[in-house]
N, C-alpha and C positions, 0 to 999 in steps of 0.2 A: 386386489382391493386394498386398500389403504387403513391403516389402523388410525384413531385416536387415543390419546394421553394426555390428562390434567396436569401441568405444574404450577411451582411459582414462577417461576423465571426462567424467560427462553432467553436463551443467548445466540444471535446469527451471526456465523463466524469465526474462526476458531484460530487468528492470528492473535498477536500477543495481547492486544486488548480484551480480544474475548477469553481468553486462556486465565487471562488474572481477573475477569469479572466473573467468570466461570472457581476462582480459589477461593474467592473472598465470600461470592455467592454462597458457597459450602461451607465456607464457615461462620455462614451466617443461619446455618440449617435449615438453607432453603431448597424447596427441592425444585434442583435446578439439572437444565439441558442444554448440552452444547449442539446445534446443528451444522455442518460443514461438510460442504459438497464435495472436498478431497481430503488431504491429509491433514491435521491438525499442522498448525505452524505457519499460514500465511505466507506473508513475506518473508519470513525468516527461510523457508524454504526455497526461494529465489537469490540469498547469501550466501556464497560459498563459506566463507569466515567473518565475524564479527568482533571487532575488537573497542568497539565504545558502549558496551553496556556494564556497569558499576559491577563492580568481585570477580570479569572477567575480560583480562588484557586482551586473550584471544580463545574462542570457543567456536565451532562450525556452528553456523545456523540451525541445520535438521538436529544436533545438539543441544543446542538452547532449547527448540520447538519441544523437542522429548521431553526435557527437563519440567519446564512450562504445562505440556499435559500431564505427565504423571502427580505434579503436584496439585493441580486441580484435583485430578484424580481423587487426591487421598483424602479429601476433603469431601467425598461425596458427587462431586458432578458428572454426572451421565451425559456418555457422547452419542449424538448419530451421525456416524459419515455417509459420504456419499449419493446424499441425496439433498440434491438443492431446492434451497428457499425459492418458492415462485410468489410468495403473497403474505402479507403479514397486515392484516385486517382486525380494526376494533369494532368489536358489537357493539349493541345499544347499553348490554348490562356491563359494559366496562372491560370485558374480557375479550382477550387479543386469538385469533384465529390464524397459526402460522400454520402455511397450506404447502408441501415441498410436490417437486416433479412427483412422487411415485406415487402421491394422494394421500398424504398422511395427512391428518388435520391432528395438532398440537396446541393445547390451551392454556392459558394463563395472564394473571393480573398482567403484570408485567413484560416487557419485553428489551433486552439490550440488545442494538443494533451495532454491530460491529464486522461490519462484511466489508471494508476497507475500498479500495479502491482496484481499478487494473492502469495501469501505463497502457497508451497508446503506442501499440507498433509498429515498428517499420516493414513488420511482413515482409521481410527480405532473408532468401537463404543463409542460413549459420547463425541468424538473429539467437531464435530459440536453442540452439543447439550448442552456443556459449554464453548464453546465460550465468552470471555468477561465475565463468572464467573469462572473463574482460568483456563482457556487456555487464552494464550498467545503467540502474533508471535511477540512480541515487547520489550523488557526488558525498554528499555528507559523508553516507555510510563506505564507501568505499574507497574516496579520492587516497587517500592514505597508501594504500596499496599497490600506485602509479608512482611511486616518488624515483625521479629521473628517467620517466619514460614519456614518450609521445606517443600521445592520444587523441582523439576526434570525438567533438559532441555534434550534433544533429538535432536543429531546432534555431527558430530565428525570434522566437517571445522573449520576455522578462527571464524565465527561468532559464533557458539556453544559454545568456548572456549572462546570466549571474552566476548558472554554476562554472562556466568556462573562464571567469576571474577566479571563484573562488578555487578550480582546480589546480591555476598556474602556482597554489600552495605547495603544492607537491611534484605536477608533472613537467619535465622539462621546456617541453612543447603542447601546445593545445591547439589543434584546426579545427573552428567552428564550422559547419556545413551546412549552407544550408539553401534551398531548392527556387530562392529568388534572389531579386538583386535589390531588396534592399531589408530591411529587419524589422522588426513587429516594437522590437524593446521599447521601453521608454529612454528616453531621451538621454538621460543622467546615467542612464545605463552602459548607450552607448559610447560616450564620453570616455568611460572608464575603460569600456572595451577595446578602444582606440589605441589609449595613452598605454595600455598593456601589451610589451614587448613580444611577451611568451605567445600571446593568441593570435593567428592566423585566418583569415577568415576565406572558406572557399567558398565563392557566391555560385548561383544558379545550377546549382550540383545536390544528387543524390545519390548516396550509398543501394549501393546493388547488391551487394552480397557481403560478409562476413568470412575471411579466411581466417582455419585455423591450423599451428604448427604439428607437428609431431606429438607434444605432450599434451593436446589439446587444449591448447590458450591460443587466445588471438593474437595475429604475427599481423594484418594487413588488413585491408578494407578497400573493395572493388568498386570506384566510384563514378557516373555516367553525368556528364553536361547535359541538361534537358533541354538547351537552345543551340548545342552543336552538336550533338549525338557523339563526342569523343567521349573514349572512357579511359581511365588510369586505376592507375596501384598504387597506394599509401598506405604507404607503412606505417601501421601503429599498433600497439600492443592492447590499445584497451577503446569502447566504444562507450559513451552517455550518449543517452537519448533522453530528450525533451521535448516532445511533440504536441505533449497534453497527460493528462490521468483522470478518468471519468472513476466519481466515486459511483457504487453501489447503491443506490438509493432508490432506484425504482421498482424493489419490490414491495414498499413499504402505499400499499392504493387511496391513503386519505393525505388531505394536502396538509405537507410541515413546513413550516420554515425553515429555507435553505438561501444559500447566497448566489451568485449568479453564477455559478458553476457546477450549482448542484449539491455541495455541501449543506448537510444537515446545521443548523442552527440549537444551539444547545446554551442552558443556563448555567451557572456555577457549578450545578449537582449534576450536569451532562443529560438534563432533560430535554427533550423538545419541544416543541409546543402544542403536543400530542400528549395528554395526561399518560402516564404509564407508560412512555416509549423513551424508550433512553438512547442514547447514541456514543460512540467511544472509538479513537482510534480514529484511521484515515479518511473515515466515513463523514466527520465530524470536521467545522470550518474554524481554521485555527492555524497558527504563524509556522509551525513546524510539524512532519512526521517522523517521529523516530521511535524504537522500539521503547526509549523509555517516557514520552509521551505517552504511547500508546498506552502502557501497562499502566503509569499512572491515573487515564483515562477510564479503564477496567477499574481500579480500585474502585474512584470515584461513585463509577454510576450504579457499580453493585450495592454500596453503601449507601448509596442513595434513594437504588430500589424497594432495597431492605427497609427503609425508613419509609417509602411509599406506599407499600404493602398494611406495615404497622398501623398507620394514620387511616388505611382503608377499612382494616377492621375495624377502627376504632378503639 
């Protein structure tokens, strides 16, 4: 049977926006909850190393993520892992009804939604298994990392096209792959794509499998023609995938503004257009994700919350 608890402030989500709206929360002496269905740390948990967040050149992910929670921590925020958010519901007197798999009902004014997003996968063997050692949903965060290697993205939209220019930054070689014969991009995109030496484009092909070396990094990528049924071997040391990233959003059951993707719709102060429901991070429809987005996102909406609660009491 599922227990109930009153707070001020739930926070869903325990990636770096919820982690800093989870500090700031606390030290705003509020009494606040993080919920989060695995480890605290998100995406950073999916980085094997990160080297463009500010005071640090280079730090591992699960690193950062620690850092991230214990400081929460010392500021008062109470976590509960391991049991995910299925429902986050407002009553009639204002207060928020967050409902997880195991039956807990969780109450409060307020609510920060920061449950991020997942990438869309390729469900192909090795995918998950090299994760953050040359798979990649990120080019930003990782392209850096490739410098003079050849690599393969997987994906024929805007975002496949754009990060497979922006990756020719770094990597020697770039083959775009992608499972038809012709591209989704927009047009100005493709332009670019063309006029770029470095990018290779394999049409009417899908990766099948993820091979990885000895040291456990990725050496190769097992790739299958779906209009001739030949398959080959490319060699490449690192995989981006861009297929899609469906944000989090549907556990939230009264209708918010969102963009046509799904993205929550948020004002200056990271509200939605659901009194008392805040939004932060990947969750949230905005020009970039990155972890210092993110965390700034967290300040934001706690400060915000903090300030919503205030005006509620009056």
């Amino acid at each position: 049977m599922g227990t109930t608890a009153e707070y001020d402030v739930i926070i869903v989500g325990a990636g770096p926006a919820g982690l800093t709206a989870a500090l700031y929360a606390g030290r705003s002496m509020l009494r606040t909850v993080v919920l989060e269905a695995g480890v605290p740390g998100g995406e950073l948990l999916r980085t094997e190393t990160i080297e463009d967040y500010p005071g640090f050149e280079h730090i591992e992910g699960w690193d950062l993520a620690q850092r991230f929670e214990n400081h929460a921590r010392k500021f008062g925020a109470e976590f509960r892992n391991g049991g995910r958010v299925t429902a986050v519901r407002k009553g009639d007197d204002g207060i928020f009804d967050v409902e997880t798999e195991e039956g807990d009902h969780l109450r409060a004014p307020a609510v920060i939604v920061t449950a991020g997003g997942t990438p869309v996968l390729l469900n192909v063997p090795g995918e998950t298994e090299y994760a953050g050692k040359g798979v990649s949903y990120c080019a930003i965060c990782d392209g850096a990392f490739f410098k003079g290697h050849t690599i393969a993205v997987v994906g024929g939209g805007d975002a496949a096209v754009e990060e497979s220019d922006f990756l020719t930054r770094y990597a020697e070689k770039v083959y775009l792959i992608h499972r038809r014969d012709e591209l989704r991009a927009s047009g100005i995109l493709q332009q670019r794509l063309k006029a770029n030496p470095k990018i290779e484009v394999i049409w009417d092909t899908v990766v099948t499998s993820v091979e990885g070396d000895e040291k456990g990094l990725v050496h190769a990528l097992r790739l299958r023609n779906v209009k001739t049924g030949a398959e080959r071997c490319l060699d490449a040391t690192g995989l981006f995938v861009f297929i899609g990233f469906r944000p989090n959003t549907g556990i939230v059951e009264a209708h918010v503004d969102h963009d046509e993707l799904g993205y929550l719709r948020t004002d200056i102060n990271m509200q939605t257009s659901l009194g008392g429901l805040f939004a932060a991070g990947d969750v949230r429809a905005q020009l970039t994700r990155q972890v210092t987005t993110a965390a700034g996102d967290g300040t934001t909406a706690a400060i915000a919350a903090e300030k919503y609660l205030a005006a509620r009491r009056g």
